[in-house]
FIVEX-18840 format. One line per field, with one value per residue (C-alpha): residue in three letters; x, y, z negated. Coordinates in steps of 0.2 Angstrom, whole numbers, always signed. Layout:
N
rest: c(Ala,...)
xx: c(X,...)
yy: c(Y,...)
zz: c(Z,...)
! end
This chain:
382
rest: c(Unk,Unk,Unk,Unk,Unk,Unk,Unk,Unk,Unk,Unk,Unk,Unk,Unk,Unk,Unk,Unk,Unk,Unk,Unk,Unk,Unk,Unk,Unk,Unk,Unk,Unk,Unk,Unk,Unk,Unk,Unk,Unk,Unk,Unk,Unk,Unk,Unk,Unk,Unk,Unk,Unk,Unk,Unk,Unk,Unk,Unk,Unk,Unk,Unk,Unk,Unk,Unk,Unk,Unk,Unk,Unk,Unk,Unk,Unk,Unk,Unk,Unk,Unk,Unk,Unk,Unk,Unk,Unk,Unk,Unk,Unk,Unk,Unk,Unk,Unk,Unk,Unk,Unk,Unk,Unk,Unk,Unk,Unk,Unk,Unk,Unk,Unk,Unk,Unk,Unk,Unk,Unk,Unk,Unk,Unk,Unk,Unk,Unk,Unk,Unk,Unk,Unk,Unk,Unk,Unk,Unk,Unk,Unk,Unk,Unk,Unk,Unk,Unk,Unk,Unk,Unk,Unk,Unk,Unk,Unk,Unk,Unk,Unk,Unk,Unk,Unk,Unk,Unk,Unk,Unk,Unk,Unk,Unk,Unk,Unk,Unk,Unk,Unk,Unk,Unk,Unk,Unk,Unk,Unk,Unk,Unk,Unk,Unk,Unk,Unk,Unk,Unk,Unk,Unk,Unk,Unk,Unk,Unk,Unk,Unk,Unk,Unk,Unk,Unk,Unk,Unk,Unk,Unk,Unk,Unk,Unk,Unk,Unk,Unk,Unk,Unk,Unk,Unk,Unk,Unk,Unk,Unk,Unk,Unk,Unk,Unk,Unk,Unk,Unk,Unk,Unk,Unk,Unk,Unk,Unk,Unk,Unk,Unk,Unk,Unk,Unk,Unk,Unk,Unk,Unk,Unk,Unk,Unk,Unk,Unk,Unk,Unk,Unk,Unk,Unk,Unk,Unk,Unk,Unk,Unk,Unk,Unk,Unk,Unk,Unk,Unk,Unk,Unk,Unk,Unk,Unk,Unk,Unk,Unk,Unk,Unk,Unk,Unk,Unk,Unk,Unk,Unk,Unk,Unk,Unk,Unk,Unk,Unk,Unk,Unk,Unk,Unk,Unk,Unk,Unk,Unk,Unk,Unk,Unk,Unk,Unk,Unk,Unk,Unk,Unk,Unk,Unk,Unk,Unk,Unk,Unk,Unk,Unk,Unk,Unk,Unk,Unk,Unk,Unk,Unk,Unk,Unk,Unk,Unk,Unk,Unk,Unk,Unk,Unk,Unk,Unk,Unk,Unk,Unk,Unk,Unk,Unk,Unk,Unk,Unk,Unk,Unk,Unk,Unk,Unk,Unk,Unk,Unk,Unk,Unk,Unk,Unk,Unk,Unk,Unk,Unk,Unk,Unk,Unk,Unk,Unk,Unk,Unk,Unk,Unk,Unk,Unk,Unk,Unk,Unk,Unk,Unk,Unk,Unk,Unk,Unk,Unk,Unk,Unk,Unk,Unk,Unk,Unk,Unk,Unk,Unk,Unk,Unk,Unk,Unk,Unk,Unk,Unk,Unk,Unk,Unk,Unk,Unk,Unk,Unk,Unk,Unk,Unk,Unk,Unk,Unk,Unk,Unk,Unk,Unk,Unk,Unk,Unk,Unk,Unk,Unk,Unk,Unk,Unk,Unk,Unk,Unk)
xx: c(+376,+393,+400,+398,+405,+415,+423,+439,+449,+464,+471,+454,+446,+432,+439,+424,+424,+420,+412,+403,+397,+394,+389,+406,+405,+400,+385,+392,+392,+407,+412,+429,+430,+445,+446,+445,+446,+436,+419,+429,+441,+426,+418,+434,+438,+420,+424,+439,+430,+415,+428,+437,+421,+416,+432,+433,+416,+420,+437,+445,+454,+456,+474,+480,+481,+461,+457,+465,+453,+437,+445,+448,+433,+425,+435,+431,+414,+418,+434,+442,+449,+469,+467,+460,+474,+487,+481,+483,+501,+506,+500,+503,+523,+526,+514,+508,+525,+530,+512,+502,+500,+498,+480,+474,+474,+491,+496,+504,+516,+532,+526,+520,+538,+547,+539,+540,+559,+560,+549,+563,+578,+572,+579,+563,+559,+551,+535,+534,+536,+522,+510,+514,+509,+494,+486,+489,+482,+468,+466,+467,+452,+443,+443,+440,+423,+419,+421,+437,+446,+444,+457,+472,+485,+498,+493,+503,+520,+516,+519,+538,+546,+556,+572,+584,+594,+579,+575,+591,+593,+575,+572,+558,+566,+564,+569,+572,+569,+586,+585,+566,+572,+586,+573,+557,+569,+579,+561,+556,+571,+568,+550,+555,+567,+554,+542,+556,+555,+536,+533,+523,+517,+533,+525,+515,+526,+534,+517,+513,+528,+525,+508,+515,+529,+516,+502,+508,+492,+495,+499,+481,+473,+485,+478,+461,+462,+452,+452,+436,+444,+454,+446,+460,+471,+463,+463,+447,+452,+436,+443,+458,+462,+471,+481,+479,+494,+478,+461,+455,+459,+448,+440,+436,+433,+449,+455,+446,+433,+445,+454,+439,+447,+449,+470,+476,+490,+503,+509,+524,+510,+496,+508,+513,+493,+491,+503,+500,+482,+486,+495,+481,+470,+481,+476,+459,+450,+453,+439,+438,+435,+451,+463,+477,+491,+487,+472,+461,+469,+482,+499,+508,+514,+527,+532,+531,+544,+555,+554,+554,+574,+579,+575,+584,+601,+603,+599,+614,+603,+596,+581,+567,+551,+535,+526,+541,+536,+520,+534,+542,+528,+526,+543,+546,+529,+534,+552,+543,+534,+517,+503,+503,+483,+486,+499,+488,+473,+483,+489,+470,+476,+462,+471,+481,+490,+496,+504,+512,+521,+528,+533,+534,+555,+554,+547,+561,+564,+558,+565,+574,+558,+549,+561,+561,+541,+542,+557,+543,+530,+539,+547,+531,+526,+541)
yy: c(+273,+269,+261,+272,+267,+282,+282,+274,+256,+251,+234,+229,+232,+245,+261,+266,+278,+272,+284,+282,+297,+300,+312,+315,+321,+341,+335,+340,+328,+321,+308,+298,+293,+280,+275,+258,+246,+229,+227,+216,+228,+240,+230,+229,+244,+250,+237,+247,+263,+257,+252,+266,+277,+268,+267,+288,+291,+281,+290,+274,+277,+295,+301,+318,+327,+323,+326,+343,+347,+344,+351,+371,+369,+369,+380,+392,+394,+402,+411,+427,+423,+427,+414,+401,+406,+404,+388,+381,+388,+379,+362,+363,+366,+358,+344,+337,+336,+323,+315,+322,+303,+294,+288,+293,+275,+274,+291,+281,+286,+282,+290,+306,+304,+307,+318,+329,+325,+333,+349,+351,+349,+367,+383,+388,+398,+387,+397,+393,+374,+375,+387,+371,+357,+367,+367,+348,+345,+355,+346,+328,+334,+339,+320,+315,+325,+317,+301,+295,+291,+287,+297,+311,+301,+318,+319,+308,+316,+332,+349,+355,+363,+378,+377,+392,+390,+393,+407,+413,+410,+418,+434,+447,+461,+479,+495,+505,+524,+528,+516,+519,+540,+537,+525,+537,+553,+544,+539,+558,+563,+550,+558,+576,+570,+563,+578,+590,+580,+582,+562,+565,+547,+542,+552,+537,+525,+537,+541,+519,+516,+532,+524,+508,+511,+525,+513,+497,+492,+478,+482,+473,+489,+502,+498,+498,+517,+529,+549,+549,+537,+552,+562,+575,+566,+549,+533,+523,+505,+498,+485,+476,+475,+458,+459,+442,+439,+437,+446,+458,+464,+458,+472,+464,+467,+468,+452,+451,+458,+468,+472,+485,+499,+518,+524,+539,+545,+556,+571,+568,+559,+571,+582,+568,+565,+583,+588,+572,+578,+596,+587,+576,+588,+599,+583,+582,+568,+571,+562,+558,+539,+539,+528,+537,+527,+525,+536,+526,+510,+505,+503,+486,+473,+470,+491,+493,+480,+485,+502,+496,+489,+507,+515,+505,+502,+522,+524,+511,+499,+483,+478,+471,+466,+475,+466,+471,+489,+482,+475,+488,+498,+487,+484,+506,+504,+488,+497,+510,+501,+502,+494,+475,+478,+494,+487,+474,+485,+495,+479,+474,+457,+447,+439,+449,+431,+432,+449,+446,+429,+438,+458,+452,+451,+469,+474,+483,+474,+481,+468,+481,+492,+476,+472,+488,+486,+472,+479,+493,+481,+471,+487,+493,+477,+477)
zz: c(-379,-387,-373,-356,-338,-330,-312,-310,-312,-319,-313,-306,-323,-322,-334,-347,-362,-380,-389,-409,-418,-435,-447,-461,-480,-475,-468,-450,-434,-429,-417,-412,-393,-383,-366,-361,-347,-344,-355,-367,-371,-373,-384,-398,-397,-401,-417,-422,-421,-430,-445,-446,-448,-462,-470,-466,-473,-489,-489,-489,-473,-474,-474,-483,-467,-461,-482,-479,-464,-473,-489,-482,-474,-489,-497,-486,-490,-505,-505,-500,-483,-487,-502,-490,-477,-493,-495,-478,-478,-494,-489,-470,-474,-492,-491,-472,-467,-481,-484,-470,-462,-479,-481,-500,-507,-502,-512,-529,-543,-535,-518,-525,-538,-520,-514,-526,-528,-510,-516,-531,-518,-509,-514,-520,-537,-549,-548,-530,-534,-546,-535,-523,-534,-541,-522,-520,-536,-529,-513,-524,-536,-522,-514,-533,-533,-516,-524,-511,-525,-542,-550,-545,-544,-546,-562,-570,-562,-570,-563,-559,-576,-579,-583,-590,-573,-563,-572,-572,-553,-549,-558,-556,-544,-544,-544,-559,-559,-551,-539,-531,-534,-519,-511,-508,-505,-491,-485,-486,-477,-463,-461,-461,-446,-436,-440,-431,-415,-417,-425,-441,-440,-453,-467,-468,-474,-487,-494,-494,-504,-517,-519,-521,-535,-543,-545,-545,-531,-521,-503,-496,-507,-503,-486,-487,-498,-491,-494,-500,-513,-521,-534,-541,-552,-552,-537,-534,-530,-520,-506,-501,-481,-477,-461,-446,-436,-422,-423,-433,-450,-465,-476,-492,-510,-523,-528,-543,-555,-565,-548,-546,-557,-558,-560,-566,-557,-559,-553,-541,-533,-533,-525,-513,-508,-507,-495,-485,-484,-479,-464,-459,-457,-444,-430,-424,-427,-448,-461,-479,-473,-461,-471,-484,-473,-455,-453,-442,-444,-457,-454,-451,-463,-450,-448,-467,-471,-457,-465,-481,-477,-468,-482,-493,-483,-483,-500,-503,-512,-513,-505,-512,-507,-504,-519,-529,-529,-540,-551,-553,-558,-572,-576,-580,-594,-600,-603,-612,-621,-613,-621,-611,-610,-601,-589,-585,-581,-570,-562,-559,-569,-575,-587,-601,-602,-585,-585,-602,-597,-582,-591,-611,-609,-602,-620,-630,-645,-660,-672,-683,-683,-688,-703,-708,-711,-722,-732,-736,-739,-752,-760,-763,-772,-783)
! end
């Protein structure tokens, strides 16, 4: 029954609860419920509820912030949980606070035109701006396909452009040979003062961001390496561990196919893993399948970055983030001149495209090299 009586009055009018159920886009039972008092007042508000149902299930009715529901529950069916989590992050804070009560038929050029005025006015990096329209435009398609609307509307602002102050403003950071060489040795010498007092723990953290700056890995796959996952000189990358601020840690595969990838290492690292092992195996407890850093569980994104500024502030550097000891990776074989298809594979990129638009300017230039080519060429021809 939609309309049930319940225990209590208000006013003289008997109090009853209005309930209507229905089944919404996923396929999943749903129901909207008011209070109400008198039959009257029952009866319209069971009208209302009725109404909005309809104009929820056609999408007429549905606002951004209920589209954004069903939409990551779909997502989430068939992607990587840290992706998903990305998502909601980006719209909870850059979209449902500005458009979040908007119903979707409402969304029109000029609305969208000022909102997206708003996401221009934060100091954000332009790639940032652009990762957040890209995930609107995400959400919009999906109410396209479901048929709540006829077209995406955001598509006729465009995506945010970049401009040469952006660029200028918001630059790739990283360290450069120098700079990580004063990083990792006030890391080591951090680690040896901890071992005197009998902490051997810190040795983690100097070996996370050796690994880091050596392979260019992303920090979700230096976490999940295992021992067994080192074979002499060469790094097996097999799984990504994405960290929750509650329950447990995620064990999935690497980001993407060409994410799954074997890396040669260098020496100064062998050594690194080599005498890390050697200490490893002095506590009990010691197995190829404990983790590289953190042995039974890996160490924190929270400990690692408060390390990670330590380290930097007695080096006398800058700091720069976590992810930016994958760029710097980069960064050194771009300078020399690394074949881009290489860097990318170390990267685990799957798109050659993407690591080129984001290292190409590291390139050194070879224009006199080139000129000096076609100066042959055409001498030859002569």
């Amino acid at each position: 029954m939609p309309i049930t009586k319940v225990a209590g009055k208000k006013n003289g009018k008997q109090k009853y609860r209005v309930r209507v159920n229905y089944t919404d886009s996923l396929g999943k039972a749903q129901q909207i419920e008011r209070t109400a008092y008198g039959l009257d007042e029952a009866k319209e508000i069971e009208q209302e509820l009725r109404l909005k149902v309809t104009e929820r299930v056609s999408g007429e009715g549905l606002t951004v912030s209920e589209l954004m529901e069903e939409y990551l529950k779909a997502k989430s069916t068939e992607t990587r949980e840290s992706t998903l989590d990305k998502s909601k992050r980006i719209l909870k804070y850059h979209v449902i606070p500005h458009l979040g009560e908007y119903k979707l038929k409402k969304l029109t050029v000029p609305v969208l035109q000022k909102w997206k005025m708003r996401i221009s006015e934060k100091d954000l990096a332009v790639t940032t701006r652009q990762n957040i329209y890209a995930e609107f435009r995400a959400l919009l398609n999906y109410a396209v396909k479901m048929e709540y609307i006829p077209t995406n509307t955001l598509l006729k602002i465009g995506n945010f452009k970049t401009t040469l102050e952006s660029e200028t403003k918001h630059t790739i950071s990283y360290y450069i040979a120098d700079e990580f060489k004063q990083f990792i040795s006030a890391a080591r010498t951090c680690a040896e003062s901890a071992q005197a007092n009998g902490n051997y723990f810190e040795w983690n953290y100097y070996v996370f961001f050796a690994i880091a700056f050596y392979t260019g890995m992303r920090k979700g796959e230096i976490h999940g390496l295992r021992w067994s996952d080192i074979d002499g000189k060469y790094i097996s990358v097999k799984r990504s561990i994405s960290q929750k601020v509650k329950g447990d840690d995620r064990i999935t595969p690497p980001k993407n196919k060409s994410s799954i990838r074997t890396l040669q290492i260098p020496k100064p690292l062998i050594e690194i893993l080599n005498e890390h092992k050697e200490r490893c195996k002095i506590f009990d407890g010691f197995s190829e399948e404990n983790y590289i850093c953190g042995a039974n569980k890996p160490l924190r994104d929270s400990t690692i970055q408060k390390r990670n500024i330590k380290f930097a502030q007695l080096a006398g550097i800058k700091t720069i983030r976590i992810h930016d000891f994958r760029h710097s990776h980069a960064s050194l074989l771009a300078n020399e001149g690394i074949n881009i298809q290489e860097v990318a594979r170390r990267l685990g990129h799957s798109d050659v495209e993407m690591t080129w638009n984001t290292y190409s300017h590291l390139y050194p230039r070879e224009e006199e090299r080139a000129v000096a080519v076609l100066d042959e060429i055409i001498l030859k021809l002569e």
